[in-house]
C-alpha positions, 0 to 999 in steps of 0.5 A: 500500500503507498502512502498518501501524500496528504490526509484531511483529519475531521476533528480537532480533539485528542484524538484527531491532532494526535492522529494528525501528530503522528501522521506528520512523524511519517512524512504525511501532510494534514490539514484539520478541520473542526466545527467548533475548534482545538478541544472544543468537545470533551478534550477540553474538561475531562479529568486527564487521566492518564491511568492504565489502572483504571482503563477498564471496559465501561460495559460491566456487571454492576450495572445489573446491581444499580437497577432501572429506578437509580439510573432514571434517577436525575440524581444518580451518577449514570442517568438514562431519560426516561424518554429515550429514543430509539438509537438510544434504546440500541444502544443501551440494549448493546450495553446490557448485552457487554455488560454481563460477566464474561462479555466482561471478562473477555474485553478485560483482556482486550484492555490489558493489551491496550494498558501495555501500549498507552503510556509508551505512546505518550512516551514517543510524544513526550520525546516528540516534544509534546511534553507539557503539563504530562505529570506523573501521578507519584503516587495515584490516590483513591480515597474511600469511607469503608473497606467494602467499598475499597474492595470493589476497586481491588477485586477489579485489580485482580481481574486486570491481572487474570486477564494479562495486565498488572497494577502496582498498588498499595493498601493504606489508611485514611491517614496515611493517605492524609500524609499525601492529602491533607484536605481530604477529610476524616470521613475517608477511611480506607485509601489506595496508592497506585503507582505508575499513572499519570495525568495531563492538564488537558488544556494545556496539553492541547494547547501544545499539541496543536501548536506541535502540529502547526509547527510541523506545517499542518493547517488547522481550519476552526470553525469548519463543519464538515457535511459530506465526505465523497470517495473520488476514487483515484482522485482521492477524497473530497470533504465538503464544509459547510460555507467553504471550500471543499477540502480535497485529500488523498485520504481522510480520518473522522474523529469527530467524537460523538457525532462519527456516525454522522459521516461514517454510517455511510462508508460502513460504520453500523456501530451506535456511537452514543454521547455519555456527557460528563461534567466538570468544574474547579474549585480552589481548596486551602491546600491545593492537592498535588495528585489526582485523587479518585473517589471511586463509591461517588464515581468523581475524578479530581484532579490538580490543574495548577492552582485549582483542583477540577472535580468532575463526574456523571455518565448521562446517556443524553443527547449531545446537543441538550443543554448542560442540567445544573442539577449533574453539577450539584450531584457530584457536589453532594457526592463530593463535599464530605470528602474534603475539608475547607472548600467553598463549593460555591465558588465554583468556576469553570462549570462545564458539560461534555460528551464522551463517545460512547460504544456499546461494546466499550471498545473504540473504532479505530481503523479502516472502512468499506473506503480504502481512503475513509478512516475513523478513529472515535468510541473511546467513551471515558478513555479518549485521553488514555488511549488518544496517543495510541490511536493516532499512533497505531492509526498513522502506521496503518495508513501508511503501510506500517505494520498493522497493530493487533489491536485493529482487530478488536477496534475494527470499525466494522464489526 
């Protein structure tokens, strides 16, 4: 297969400028488009994990245990409307049909191999010079009220291991996590230390990222939507944005998150792509924390972006384009309140809803279409920033010739 001269990438996240990044390190000249512009969409307020331990299948059995009544429920950390439409309805049948033991089991291998090769990638970044606001996590904290709930987390660690992988993690006590934290309040009385994460201050980060990919010639066209893709055959592709000129490529990548389908369903792309909004904001307690800190029973992530901490949280199946629902903000106050000492959840800023691109099976779609010149990289769900590197990575070797990950099997945008 020759290598194009010239790829179009749809979508300036994480995922479409680390695409675009690692294209460029093949020879490869890209030009980006985003409707909105650089991290417009959930690249911008999530949490920054950068945290192999915790990418785990978002399809699992404890959905059974939280029963139809609590995710109806406005109040509840993942929340499905009552009126529901029918792609919704798929999606959520999908969902339940990966969500059951051995469905689960069986991605957890999957996302064994994918914990092996996401921090390496970042690593060919950082060398590349995209090294901004990239912290180690020393260590990662997790912060809980009882050792029934600490369980959960580690019986999930025993599962990686049983399907290949390995988390390096340390029991310790309120206190001791205390010694680390000190604005964590005396309600936390069971903690977990896990080593070997890392975590990104996500605007920065793609502040970077985009400024490496210009650097290396790329054009970056904000506030281009994209309406159409044409397969011109032999004379490549053509992109069509809306009150601009059509954009003409040798190939192209979608990665427009939770709107893939919107370009993609026509080259072969039948996988539902659901948006699972989260919602973030900052708050700046006496002592700012210095490591991410995961309260895993209340389902919330806060993480240190220099002198603030952001607190984020909620999986709510709802459409992309709804308005932000303050009530998802007071939620993950409520949840996250008695954790901390001395913050003012008033003086909150920052407030922010985005959506994650969500899959039923809980896999990504990465990979090739029905179009030898059509691509998609999108369906990471809540691991966009974990995986983004992987995916340009992987993505940009297939495309020019490059060996062909075993991981495009799995991520096939196609099955």
């Amino acid at each position: 297969m020759s290598q194009p001269a010239h790829v179009t990438i749809v979508g300036a996240g994480i995922v479409g400028l680390c695409t675009a990044w690692f294209l460029q390190e093949r020879g490869v000249k890209v030009t980006v488009l985003d409707r909105t512009g650089v991290a417009a969409g959930a690249s911008w307020g999530n949490a920054g994990w950068v945290a192999p331990a915790l990418t785990l299948p978002l399809p699992e059995p404890s959905i059974f245990k939280v029963g139809i009544k609590a995710v109806i429920d406005p109040t509840s950390p993942v929340y499905v409307p009552v009126a529901a439409n029918s792609t919704l309805l798929r999606f959520l049948a999908g969902f339940a049909r990966h969500s059951t033991p051995k469905m689960w089991r069986r991605n957890m291998v999957t996302f064994a191999e994918i914990n092996k090769w996401s921090l390496e990638s970042f690593d060919r970044m950082e060398d590349g010079g995209v090294s901004a606001a990239l912290k180690r996590a020393e260590p990662f904290l997790a912060a809980f009220t009882s050792d029934a709930d600490r369980q959960v987390i580690t019986h999930e660690f025993d599962e990686v291991a049983a399907g290949g992988g390995h988390v390096s993690f340390e029991k310790i006590t309120g206190d001791e996590l205390r010694e680390f934290e000190p604005s964590v309040s005396k309600r936390v009385t069971h903690g977990l230390r896990v080593d070997g994460q890392r975590f990104i201050n996500p605007p920065s980060f793609m502040e970077v990222l985009a400024a490496s990919v210009r650097a290396r010639g790329a054009t970056i066209v904000e506030g281009a939507k994209a309406t159409g893709i044409r397969d011109l055959g032999a004379a490549g592709v053509a992109v069509d944005v809306e009150g601009q000129d059509t954009v003409l490529s040798n190939e192209v990548v979608i990665a427009t998150g939770t709107w893939l389908g919107d370009l993609a369903r026509q080259f072969g792309v039948r996988q539902v792509v659901q948006s699972g909004r989260g919602y973030s904001f900052s708050v700046k307690p006496p002592v700012i924390p210095t490591h991410p800190i995961y309260l895993p029973a209340q389902r919330v992530a806060c993480t240190p972006l220099g002198d603030r901490l952001r607190v984020g949280g909620m999986m709510e199946f709802r459409s992309a384009e709804a308005p932000a629902d303050a009530r998802r903000i007071q939620t993950i106050v409520n949840a996250a309140s008695p954790m901390f000492d001395g913050v003012d959840w008033e003086a909150r800023e920052q407030e922010w809803v985005g959506s994650r691109p969500c899959t039923p099976d809980g896999l990504p779609l990465v990979g090739g279409t029905r179009s030898p010149r059509v691509h998609v990289a999108g369906g990471h769900g809540m691991w966009g920033v974990t995986l983004g590197p992987l995916t340009g990575r992987i993505l940009a070797d297939s495309i020019t010739g490059g060996d062909k990950h075993p991981l495009l099997h799995a991520f096939d945008p196609l099955r």
